[in-house]
Biopython code that builds the backbone (N, CA, C, O; Angstrom):
import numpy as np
from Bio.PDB.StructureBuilder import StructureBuilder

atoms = [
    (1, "UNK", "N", (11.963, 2.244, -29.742)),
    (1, "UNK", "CA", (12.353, 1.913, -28.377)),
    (1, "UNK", "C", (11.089, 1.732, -27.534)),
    (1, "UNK", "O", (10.305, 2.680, -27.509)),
    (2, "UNK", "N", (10.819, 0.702, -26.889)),
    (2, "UNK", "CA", (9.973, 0.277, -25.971)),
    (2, "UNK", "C", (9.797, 1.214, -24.441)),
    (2, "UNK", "O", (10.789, 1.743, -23.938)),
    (3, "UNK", "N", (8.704, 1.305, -23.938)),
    (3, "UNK", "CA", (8.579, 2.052, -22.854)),
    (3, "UNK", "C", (8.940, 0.889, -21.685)),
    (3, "UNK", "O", (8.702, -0.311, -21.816)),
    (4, "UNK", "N", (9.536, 1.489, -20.577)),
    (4, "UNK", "CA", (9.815, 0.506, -19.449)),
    (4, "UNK", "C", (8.484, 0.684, -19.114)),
    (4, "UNK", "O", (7.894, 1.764, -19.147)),
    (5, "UNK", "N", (7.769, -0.947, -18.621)),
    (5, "UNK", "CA", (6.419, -0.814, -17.814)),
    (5, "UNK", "C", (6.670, -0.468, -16.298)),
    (5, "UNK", "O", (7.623, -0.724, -15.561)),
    (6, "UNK", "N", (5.387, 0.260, -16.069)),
    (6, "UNK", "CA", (5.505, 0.303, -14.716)),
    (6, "UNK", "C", (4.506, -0.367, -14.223)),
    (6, "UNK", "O", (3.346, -0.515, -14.609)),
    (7, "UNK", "N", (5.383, -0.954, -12.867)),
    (7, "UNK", "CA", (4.642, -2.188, -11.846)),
    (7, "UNK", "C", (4.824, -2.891, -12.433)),
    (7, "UNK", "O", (3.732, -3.060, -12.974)),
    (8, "UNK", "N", (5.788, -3.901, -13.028)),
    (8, "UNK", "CA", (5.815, -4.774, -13.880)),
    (8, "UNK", "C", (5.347, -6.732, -13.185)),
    (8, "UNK", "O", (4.935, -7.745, -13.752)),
    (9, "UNK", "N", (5.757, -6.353, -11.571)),
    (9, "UNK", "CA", (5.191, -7.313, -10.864)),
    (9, "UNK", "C", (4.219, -7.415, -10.373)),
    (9, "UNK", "O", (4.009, -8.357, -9.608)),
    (10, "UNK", "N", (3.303, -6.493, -10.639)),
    (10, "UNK", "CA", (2.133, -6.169, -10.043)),
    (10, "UNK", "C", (1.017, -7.172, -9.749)),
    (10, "UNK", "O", (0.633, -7.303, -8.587)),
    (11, "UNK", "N", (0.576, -7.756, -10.559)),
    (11, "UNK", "CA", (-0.492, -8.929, -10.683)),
    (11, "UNK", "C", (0.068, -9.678, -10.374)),
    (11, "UNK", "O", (1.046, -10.061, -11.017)),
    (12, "UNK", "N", (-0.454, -10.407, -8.838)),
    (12, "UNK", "CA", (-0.061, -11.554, -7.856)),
    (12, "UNK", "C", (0.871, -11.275, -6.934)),
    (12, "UNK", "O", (1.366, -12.143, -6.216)),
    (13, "UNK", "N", (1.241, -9.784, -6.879)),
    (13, "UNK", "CA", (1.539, -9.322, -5.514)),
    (13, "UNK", "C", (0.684, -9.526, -4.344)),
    (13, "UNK", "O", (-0.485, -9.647, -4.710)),
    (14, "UNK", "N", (0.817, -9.606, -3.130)),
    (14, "UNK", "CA", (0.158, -9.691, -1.766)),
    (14, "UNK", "C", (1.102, -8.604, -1.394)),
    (14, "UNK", "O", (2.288, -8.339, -1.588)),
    (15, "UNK", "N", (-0.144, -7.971, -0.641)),
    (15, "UNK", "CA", (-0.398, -6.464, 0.085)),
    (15, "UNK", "C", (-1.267, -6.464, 1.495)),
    (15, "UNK", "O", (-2.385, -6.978, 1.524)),
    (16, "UNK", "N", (-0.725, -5.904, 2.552)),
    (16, "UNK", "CA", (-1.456, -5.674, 3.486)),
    (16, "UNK", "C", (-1.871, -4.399, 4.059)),
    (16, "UNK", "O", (-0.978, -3.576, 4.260)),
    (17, "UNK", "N", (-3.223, -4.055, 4.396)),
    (17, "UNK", "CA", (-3.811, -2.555, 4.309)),
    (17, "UNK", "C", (-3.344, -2.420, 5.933)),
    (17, "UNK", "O", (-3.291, -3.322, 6.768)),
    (18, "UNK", "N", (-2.990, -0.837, 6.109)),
    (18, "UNK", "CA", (-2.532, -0.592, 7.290)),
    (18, "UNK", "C", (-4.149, -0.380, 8.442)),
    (18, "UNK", "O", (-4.326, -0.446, 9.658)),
    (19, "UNK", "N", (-5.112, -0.092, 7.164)),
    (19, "UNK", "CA", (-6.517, 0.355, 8.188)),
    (19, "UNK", "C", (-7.165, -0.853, 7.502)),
    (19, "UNK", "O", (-6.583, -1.407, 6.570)),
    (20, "UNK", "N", (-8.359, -1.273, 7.944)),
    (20, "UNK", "CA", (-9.217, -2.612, 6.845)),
    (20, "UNK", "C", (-9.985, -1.785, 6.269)),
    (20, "UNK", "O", (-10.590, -0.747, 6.538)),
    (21, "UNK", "N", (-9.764, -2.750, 5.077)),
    (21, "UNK", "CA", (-11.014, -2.599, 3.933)),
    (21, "UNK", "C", (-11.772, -3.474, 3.982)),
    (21, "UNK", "O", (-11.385, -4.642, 3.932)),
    (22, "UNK", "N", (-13.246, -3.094, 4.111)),
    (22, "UNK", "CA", (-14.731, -3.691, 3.867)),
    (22, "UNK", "C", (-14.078, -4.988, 4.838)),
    (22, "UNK", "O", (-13.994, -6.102, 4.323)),
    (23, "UNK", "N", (-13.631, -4.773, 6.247)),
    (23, "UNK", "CA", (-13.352, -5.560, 7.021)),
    (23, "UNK", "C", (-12.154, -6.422, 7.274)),
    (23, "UNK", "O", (-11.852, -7.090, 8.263)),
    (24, "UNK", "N", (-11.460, -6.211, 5.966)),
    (24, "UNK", "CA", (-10.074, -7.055, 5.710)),
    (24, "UNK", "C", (-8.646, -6.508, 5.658)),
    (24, "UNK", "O", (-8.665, -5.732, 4.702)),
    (25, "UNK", "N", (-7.708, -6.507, 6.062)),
    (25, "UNK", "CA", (-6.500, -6.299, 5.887)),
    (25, "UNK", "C", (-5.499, -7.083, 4.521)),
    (25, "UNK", "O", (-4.558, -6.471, 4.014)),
    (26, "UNK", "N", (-5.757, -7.991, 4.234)),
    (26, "UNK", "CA", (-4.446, -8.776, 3.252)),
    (26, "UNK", "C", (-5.230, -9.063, 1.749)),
    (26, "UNK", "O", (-6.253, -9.742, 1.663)),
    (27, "UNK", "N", (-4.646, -8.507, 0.753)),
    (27, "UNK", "CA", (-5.171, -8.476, 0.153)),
    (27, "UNK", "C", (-4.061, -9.235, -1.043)),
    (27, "UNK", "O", (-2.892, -9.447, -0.721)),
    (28, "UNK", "N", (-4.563, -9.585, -2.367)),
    (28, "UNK", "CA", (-3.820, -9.815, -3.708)),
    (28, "UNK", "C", (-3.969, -9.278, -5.030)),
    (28, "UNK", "O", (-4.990, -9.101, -5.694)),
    (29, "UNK", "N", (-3.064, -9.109, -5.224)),
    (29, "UNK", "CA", (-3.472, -7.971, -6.730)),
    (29, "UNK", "C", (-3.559, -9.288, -8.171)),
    (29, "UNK", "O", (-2.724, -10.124, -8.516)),
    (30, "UNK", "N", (-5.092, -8.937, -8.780)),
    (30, "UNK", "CA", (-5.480, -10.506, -9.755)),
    (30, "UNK", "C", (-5.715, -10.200, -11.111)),
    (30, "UNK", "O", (-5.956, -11.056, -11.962)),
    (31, "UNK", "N", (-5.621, -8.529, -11.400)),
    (31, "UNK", "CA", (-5.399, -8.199, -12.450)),
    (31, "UNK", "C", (-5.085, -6.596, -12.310)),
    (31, "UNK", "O", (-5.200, -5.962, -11.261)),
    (32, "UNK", "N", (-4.601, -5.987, -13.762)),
    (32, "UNK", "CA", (-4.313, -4.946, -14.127)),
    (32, "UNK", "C", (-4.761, -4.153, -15.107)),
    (32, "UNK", "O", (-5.214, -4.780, -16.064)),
    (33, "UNK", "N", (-4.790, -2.938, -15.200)),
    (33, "UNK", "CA", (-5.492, -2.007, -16.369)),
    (33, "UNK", "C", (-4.379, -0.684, -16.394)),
    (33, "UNK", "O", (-4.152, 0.069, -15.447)),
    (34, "UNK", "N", (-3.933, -0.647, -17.377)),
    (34, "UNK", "CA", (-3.337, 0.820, -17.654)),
    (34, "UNK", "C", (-4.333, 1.946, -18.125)),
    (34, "UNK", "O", (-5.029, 1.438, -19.005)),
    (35, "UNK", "N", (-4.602, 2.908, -17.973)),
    (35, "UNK", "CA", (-5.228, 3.765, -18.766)),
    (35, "UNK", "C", (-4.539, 5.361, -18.819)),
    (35, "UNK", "O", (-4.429, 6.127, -17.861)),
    (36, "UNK", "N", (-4.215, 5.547, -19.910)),
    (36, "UNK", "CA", (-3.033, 6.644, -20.031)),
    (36, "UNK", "C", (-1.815, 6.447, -19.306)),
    (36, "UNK", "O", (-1.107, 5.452, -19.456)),
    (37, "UNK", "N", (-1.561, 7.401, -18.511)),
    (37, "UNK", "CA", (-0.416, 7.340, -17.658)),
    (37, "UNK", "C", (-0.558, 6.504, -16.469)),
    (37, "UNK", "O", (0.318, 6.369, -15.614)),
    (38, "UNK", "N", (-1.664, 5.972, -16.460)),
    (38, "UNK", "CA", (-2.404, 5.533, -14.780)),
    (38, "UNK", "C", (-2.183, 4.370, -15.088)),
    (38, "UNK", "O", (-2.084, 3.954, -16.242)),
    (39, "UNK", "N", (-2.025, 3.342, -13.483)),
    (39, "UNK", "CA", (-1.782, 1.827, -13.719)),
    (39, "UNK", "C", (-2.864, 1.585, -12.552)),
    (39, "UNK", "O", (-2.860, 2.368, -11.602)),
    (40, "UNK", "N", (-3.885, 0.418, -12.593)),
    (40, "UNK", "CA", (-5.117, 0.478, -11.722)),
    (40, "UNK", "C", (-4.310, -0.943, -11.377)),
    (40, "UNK", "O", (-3.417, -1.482, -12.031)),
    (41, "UNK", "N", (-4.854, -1.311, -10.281)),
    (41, "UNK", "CA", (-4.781, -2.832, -9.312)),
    (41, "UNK", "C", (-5.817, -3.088, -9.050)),
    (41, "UNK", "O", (-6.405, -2.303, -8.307)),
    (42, "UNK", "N", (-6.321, -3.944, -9.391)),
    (42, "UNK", "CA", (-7.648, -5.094, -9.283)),
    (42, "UNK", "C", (-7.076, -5.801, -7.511)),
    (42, "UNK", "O", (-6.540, -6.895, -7.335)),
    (43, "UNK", "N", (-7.315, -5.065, -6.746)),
    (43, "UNK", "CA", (-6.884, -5.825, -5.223)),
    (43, "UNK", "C", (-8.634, -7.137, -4.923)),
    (43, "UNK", "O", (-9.826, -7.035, -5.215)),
    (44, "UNK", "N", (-8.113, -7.785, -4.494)),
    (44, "UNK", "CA", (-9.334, -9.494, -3.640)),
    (44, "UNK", "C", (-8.752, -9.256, -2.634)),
    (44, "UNK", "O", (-7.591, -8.851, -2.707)),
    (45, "UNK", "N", (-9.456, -9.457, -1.242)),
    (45, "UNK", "CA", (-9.370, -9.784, -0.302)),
    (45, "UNK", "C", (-8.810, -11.608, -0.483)),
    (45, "UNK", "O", (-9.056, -12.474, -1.324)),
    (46, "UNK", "N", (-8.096, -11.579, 0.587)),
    (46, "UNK", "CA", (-7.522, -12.757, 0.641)),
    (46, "UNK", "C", (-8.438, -14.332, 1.004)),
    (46, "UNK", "O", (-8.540, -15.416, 0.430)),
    (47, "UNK", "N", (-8.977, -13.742, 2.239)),
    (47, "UNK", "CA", (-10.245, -14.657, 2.878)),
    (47, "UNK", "C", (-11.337, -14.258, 2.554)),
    (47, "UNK", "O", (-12.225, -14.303, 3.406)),
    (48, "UNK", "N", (-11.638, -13.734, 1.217)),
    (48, "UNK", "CA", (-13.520, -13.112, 1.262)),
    (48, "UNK", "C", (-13.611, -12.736, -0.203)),
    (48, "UNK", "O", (-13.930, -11.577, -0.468)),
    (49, "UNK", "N", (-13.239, -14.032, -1.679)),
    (49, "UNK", "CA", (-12.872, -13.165, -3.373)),
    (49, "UNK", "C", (-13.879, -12.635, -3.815)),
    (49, "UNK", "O", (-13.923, -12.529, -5.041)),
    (50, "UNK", "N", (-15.342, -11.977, -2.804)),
    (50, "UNK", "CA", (-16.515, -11.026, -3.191)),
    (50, "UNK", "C", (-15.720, -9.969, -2.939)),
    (50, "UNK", "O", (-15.546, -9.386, -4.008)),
    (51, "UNK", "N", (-15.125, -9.405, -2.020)),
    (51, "UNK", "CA", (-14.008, -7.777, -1.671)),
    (51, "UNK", "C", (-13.522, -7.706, -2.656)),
    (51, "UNK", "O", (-12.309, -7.910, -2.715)),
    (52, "UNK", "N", (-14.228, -7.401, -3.786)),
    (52, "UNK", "CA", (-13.052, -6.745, -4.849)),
    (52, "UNK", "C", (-12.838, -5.448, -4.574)),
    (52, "UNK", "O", (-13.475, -4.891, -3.680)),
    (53, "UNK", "N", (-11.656, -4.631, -5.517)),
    (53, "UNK", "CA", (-11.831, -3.276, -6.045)),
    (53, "UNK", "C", (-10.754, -2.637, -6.631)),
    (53, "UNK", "O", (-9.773, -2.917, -5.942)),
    (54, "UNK", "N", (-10.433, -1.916, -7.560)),
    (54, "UNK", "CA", (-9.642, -1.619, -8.000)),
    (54, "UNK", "C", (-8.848, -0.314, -7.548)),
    (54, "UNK", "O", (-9.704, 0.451, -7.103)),
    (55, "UNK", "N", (-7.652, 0.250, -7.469)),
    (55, "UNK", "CA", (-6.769, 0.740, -7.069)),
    (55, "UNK", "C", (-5.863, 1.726, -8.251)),
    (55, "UNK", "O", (-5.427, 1.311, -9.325)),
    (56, "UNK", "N", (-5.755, 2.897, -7.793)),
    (56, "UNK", "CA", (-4.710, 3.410, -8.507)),
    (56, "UNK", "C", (-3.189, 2.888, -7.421)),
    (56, "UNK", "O", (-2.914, 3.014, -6.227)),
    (57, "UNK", "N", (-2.432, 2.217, -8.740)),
    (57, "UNK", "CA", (-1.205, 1.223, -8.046)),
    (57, "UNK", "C", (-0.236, 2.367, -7.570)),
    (57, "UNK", "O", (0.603, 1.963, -6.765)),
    (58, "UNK", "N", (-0.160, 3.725, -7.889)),
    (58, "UNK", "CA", (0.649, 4.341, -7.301)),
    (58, "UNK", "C", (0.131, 4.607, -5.443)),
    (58, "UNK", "O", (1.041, 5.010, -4.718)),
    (59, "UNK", "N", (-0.853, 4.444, -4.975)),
    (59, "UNK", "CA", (-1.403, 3.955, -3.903)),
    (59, "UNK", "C", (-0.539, 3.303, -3.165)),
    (59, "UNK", "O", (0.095, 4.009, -2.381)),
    (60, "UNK", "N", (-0.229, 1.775, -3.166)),
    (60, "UNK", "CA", (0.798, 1.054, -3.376)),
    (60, "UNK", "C", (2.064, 1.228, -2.511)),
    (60, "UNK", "O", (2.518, 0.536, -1.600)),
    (61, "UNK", "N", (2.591, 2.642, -3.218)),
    (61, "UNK", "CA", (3.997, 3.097, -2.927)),
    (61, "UNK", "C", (3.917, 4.101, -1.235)),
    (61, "UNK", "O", (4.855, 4.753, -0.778)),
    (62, "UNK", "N", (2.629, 3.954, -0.638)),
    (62, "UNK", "CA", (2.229, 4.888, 0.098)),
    (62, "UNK", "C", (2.364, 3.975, 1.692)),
    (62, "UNK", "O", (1.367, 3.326, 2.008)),
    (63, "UNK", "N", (3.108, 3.959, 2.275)),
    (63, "UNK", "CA", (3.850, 3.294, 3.360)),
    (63, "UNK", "C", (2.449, 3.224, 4.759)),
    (63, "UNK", "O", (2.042, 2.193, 5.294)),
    (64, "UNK", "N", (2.032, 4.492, 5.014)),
    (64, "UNK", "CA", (1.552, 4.601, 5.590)),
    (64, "UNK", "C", (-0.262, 4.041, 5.347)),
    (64, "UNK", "O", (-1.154, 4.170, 6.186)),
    (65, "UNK", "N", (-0.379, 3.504, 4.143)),
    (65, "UNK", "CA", (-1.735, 3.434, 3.705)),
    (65, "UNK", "C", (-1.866, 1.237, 3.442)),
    (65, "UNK", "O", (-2.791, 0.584, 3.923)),
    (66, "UNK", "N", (-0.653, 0.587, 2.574)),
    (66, "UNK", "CA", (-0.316, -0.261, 1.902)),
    (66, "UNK", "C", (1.453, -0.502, 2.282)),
    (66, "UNK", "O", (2.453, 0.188, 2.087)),
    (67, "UNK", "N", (1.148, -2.165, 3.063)),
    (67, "UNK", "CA", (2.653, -2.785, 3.238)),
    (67, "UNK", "C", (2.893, -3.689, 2.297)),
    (67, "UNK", "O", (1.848, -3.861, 1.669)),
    (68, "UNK", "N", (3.902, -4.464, 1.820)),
    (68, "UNK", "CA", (4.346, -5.187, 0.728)),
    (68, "UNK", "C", (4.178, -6.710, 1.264)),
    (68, "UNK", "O", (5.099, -6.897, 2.059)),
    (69, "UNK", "N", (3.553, -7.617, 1.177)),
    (69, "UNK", "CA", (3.339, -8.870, 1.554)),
    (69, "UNK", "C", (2.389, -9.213, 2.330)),
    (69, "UNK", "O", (1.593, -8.274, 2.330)),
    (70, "UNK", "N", (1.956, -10.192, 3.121)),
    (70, "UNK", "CA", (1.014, -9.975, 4.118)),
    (70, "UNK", "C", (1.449, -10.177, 5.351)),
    (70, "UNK", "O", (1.854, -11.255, 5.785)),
    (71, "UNK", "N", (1.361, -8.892, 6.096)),
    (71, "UNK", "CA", (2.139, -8.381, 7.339)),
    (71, "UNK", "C", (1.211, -8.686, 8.644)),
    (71, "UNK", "O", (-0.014, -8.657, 8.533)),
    (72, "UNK", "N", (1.881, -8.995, 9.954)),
    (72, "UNK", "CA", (0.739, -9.086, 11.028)),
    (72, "UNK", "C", (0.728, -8.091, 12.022)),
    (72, "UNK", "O", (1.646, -7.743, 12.765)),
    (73, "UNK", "N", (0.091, -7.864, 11.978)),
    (73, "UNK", "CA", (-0.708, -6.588, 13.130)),
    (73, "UNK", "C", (0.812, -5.939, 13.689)),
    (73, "UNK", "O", (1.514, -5.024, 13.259)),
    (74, "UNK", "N", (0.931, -6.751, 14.698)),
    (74, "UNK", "CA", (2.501, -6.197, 15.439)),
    (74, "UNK", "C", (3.875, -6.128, 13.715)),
    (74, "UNK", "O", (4.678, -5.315, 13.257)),
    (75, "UNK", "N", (3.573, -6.972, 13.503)),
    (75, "UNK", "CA", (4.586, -5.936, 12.461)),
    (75, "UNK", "C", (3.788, -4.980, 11.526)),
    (75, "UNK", "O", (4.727, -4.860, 10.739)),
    (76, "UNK", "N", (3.010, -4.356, 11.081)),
    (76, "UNK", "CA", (2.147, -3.597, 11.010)),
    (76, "UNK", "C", (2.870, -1.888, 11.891)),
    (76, "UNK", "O", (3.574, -0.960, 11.494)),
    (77, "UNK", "N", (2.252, -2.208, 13.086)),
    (77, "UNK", "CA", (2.469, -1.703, 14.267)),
    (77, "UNK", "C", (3.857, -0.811, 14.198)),
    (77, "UNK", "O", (3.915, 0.416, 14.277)),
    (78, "UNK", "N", (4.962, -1.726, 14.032)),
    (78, "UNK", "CA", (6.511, -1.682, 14.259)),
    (78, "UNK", "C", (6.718, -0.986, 12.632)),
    (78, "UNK", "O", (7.697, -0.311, 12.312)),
    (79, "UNK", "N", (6.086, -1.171, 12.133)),
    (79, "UNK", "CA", (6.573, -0.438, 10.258)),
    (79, "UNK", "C", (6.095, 1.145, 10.734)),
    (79, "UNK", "O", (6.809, 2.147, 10.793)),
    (80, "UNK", "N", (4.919, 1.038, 10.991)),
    (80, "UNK", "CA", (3.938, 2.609, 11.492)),
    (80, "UNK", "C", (5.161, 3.346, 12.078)),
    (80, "UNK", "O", (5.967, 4.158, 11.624)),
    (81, "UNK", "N", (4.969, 2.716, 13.307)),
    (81, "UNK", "CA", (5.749, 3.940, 14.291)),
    (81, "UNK", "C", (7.572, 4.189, 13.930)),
    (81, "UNK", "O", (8.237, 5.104, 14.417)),
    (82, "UNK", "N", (8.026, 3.276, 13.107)),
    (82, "UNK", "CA", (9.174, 3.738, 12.149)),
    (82, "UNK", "C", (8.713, 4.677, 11.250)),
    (82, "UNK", "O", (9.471, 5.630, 11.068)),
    (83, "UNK", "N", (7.582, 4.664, 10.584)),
    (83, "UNK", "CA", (7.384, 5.934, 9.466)),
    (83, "UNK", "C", (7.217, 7.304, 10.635)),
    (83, "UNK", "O", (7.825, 8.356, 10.437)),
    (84, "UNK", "N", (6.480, 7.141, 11.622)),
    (84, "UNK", "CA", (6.082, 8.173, 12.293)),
    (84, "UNK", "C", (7.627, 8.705, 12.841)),
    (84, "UNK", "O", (7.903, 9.905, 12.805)),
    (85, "UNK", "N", (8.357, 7.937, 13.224)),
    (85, "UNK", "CA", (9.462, 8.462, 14.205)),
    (85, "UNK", "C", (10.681, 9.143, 13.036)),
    (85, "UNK", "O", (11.752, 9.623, 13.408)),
    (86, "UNK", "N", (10.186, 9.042, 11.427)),
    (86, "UNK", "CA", (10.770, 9.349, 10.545)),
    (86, "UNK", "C", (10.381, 11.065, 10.486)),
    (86, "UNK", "O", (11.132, 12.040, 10.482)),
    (87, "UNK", "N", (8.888, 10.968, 10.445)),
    (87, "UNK", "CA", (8.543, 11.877, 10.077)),
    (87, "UNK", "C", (8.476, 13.611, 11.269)),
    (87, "UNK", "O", (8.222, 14.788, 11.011)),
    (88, "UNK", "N", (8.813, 12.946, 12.407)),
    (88, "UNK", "CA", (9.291, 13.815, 13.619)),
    (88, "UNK", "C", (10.026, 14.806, 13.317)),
    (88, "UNK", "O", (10.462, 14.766, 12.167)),
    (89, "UNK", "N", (10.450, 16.065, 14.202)),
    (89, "UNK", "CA", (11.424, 16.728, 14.076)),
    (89, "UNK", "C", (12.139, 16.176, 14.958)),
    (89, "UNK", "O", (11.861, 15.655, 16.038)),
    (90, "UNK", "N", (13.610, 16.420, 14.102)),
    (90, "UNK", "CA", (14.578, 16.163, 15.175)),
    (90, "UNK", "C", (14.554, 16.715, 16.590)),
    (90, "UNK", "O", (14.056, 16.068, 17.511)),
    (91, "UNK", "N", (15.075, 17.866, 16.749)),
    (91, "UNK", "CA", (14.867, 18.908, 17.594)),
    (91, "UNK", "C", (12.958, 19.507, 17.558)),
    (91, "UNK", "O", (12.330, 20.271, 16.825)),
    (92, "UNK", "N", (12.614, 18.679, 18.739)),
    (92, "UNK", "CA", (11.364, 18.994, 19.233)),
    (92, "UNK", "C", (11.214, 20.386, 19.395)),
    (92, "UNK", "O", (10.188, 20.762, 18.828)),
    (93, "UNK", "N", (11.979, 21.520, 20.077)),
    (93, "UNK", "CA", (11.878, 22.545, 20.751)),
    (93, "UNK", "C", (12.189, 23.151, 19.545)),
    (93, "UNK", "O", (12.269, 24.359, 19.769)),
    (94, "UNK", "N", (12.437, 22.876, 18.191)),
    (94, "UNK", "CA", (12.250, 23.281, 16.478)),
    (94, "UNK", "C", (10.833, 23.688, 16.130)),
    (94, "UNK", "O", (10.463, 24.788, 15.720)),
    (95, "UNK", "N", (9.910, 22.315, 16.432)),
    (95, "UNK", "CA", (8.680, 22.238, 16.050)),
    (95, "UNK", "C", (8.094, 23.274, 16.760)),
    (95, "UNK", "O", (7.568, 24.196, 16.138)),
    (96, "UNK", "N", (8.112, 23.253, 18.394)),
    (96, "UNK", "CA", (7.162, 24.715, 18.735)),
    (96, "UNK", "C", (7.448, 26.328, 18.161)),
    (96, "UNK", "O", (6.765, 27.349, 18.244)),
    (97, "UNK", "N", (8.550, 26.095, 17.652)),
    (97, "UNK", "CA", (8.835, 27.620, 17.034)),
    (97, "UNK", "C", (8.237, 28.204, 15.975)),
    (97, "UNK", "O", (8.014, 29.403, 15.805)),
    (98, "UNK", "N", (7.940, 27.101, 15.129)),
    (98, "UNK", "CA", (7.494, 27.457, 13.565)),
    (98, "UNK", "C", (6.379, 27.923, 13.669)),
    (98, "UNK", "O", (5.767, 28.291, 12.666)),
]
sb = StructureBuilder()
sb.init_structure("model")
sb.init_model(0)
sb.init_chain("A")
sb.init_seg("    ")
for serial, (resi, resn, name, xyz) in enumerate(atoms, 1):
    if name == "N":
        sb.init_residue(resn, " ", resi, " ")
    sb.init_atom(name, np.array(xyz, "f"), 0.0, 1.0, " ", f" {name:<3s}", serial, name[0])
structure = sb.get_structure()
């Protein structure tokens, strides 16, 4: 029986960084490396194919770090403060107690 791969779409995904890297936000994934359990992403900058670098792809799955396509600033923006307003307590007057 075959192992299901993981990230199986990985190479030639477009990704956009929530902070820039080496000046850039949008990036494309142009190759892949498994090593053991680990799956690496070869990310290029979109406008600049000297920005290389490689990535552990579980990275990736990290909302607050990496968005799925190439996103613009204000939607950027509008994804953030949905994770943040996720991560709130409901009941504010909760949080000062703890």
């Amino acid at each position: 029986m075959t192992k299901k791969q993981k990230f199986p779409y990985l190479v030639g995904s477009k990704w956009t960084a929530t902070k820039k890297v080496d000046g850039w936000r949008h990036f494309q994934v142009v190759n892949r490396k498994n090593q053991g359990k680990w799956v690496y992403a070869e990310m290029v900058a979109a406008c600049d194919p000297n920005v290389r670098f490689w990535l552990n792809a579980k990275l990736l799955q990290d909302g607050f770090q990496w968005q799925a396509g190439w996103q613009s600033l204000q939607e950027i923006e509008a994804v953030e403060s949905e994770l943040f307003r996720t991560l709130e307590p409901e009941n504010p007057s909760d949080a000062s107690q703890a």
